[in-house]
N, C-alpha and C positions, 0 to 999 in steps of 0.2 A: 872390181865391182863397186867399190867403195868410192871409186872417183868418179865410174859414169855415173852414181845416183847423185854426188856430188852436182857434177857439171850439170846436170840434166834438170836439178832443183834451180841450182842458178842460172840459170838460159831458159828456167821459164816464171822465174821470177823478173827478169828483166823486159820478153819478152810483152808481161802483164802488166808493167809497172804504166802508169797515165806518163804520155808523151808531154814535155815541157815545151811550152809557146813562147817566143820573144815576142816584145810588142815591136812597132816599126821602131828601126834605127835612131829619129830624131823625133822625138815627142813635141816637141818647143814650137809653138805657133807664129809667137811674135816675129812679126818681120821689119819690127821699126830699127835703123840703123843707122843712128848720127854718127860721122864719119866714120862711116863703112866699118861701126864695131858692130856685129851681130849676136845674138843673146847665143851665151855659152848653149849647145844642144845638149838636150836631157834623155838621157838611153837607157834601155833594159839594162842590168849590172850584171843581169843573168844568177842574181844571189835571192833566194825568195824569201828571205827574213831583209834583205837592203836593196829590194827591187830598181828602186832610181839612182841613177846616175849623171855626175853633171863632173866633168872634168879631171874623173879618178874617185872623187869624194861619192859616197853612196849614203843614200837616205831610205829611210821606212816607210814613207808618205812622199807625196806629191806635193805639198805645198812647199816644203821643206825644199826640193829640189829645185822648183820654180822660183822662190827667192833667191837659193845662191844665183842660178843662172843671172837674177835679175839683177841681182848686185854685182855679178863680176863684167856684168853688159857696165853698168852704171860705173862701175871703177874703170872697167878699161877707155870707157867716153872721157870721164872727168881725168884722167892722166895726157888722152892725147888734147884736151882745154888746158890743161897747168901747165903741159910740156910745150905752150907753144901756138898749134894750131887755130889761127884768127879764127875760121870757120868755125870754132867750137866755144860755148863757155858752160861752166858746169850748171851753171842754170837751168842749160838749154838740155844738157844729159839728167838732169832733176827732173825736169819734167819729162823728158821720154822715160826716166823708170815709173814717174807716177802713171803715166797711159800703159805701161806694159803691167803694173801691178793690177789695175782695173779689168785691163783685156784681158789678161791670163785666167782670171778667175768668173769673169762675165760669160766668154762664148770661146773660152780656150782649151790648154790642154787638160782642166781638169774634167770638164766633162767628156771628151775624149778617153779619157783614162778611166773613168767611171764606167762609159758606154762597152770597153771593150773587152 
């Protein structure tokens, strides 16, 4: 008796409990991509105290997540410029982080994230 009141408390506590929503898979708008590095994707962590997610690392906000991305777009650009590739110079990955730092926060994922 003591177990189905048990089980029967807990099957409808769960039952009642508010379903958890992921948001879509890759949050991350920017689609600028000097030699084919594209910005790290930023995902539910699915943790709702470290919501964002960018590469393993979780973050409590969005902005927070949108910079790593932006810096490890920006490091992985400026490695394949230093390592080499004529086609690149970090300059040239300087300035596509400064347009992705402007668009992100202009008409990107944050208001996306906001809206949803």
């Amino acid at each position: 008796m003591k177990t189905t009141i048990i089980l029967t408390t807990l099957l409808s506590a769960l039952a009642l409990s508010a379903p958890t929503t992921k948001r879509q898979s890759n949050i991350q708008t920017f689609t600028g991509a000097l030699g084919g590095v594209a910005a790290t994707p930023i995902e539910d962590s699915g943790n709702a105290d470290r919501p964002f997610q960018v590469k393993g690392d979780t973050f409590v906000n969005i902005g927070a997540a949108v910079q790593r991305s932006c810096d490890q777009q920006f490091n992985a650009c400026a490695n394949l410029a230093n390592g080499g590739d004529a086609t690149l110079s970090v300059g040239a990955c300087s300035d596509q982080k400064s347009e992705f730092d402007r668009s992100e926060f202009n008409d990107g994922i944050v208001a996306n994230v906001l809206n949803s």
